[in-house]
C-alpha positions as CSV (number, residue, x, y, z in Angstrom):
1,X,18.4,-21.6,-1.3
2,X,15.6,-23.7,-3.0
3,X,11.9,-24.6,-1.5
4,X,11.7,-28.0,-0.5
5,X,10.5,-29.8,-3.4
6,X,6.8,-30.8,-2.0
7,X,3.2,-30.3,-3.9
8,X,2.5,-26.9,-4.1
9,X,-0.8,-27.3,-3.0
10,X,0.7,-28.2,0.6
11,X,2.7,-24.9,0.6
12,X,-0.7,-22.8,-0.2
13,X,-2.7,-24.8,2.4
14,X,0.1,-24.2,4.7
15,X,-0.4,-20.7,3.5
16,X,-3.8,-20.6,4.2
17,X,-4.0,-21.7,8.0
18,X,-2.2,-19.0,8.9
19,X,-4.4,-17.0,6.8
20,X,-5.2,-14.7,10.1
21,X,-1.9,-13.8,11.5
22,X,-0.4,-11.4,9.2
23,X,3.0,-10.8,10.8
24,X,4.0,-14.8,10.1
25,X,2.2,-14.9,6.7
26,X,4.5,-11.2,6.2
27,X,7.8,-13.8,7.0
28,X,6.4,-16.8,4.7
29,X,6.6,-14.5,1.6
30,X,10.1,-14.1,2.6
31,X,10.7,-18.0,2.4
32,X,10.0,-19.1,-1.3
33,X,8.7,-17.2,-4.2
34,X,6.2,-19.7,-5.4
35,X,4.8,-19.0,-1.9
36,X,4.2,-15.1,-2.3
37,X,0.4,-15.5,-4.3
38,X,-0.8,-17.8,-1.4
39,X,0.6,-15.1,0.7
40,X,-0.6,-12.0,-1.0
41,X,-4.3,-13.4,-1.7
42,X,-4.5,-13.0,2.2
43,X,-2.5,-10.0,2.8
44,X,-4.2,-8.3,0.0
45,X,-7.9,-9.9,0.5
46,X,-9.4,-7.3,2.1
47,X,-8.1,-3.5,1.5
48,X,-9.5,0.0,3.4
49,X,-8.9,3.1,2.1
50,X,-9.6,5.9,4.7
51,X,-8.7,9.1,2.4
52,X,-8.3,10.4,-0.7
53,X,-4.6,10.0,0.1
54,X,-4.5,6.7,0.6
55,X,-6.0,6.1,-3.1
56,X,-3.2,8.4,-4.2
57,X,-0.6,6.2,-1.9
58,X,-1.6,2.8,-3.0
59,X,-1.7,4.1,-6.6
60,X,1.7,5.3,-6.1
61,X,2.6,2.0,-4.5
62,X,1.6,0.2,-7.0
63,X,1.5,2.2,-10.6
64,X,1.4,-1.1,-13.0
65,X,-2.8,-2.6,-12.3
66,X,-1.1,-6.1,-14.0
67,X,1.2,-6.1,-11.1
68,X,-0.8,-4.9,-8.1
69,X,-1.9,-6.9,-5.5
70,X,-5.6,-5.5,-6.3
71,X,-5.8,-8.6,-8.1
72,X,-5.7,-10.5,-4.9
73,X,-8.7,-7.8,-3.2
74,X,-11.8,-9.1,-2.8
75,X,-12.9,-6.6,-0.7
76,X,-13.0,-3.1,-0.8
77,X,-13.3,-0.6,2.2
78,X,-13.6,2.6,1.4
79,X,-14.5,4.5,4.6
80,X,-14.2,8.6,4.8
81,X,-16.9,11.5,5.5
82,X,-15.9,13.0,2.2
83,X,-13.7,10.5,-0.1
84,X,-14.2,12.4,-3.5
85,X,-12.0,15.5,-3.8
86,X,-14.4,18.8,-3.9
């Protein structure tokens, strides 16, 4: 099944009203593919990293940096007592 054939830009605004519910912005990157950058640029906008763990996790997640959605981060938590390995 195809997207409706409207502007794009209508999708991303769409995309971006909903910008602060995740679960329903979650279900409209399962709609249309041209919707899932709108989609991840909010999903992805703001990443925390409690643990050393979670580094390894997200790097494990994601191994290809041209394909991550770090791209999409604009802002980076990183909270922990002691994040660097001793």
């Amino acid at each position: 099944m195809s997207c409706p054939r409207l502007p794009q830009e209508i999708y991303d605004y769409i995309v971006d009203v909903l910008r602060d519910e995740p679960k329903t912005l979650k279900n409209c990157g399962l709609v249309c593919k041209s919707w899932v950058p709108s989609v991840q640029k909010h999903i992805f906008g703001r990443v925390a990293l409690f643990s050393i763990s979670d580094l390894r996790a997200w790097k494990k997640t994601f191994p290809d940096a041209v394909d991550s959605p770090a791209l999409y981060t604009r802002t980076l938590y990183i909270i922990a007592k002691r994040f660097c390995p001793p």
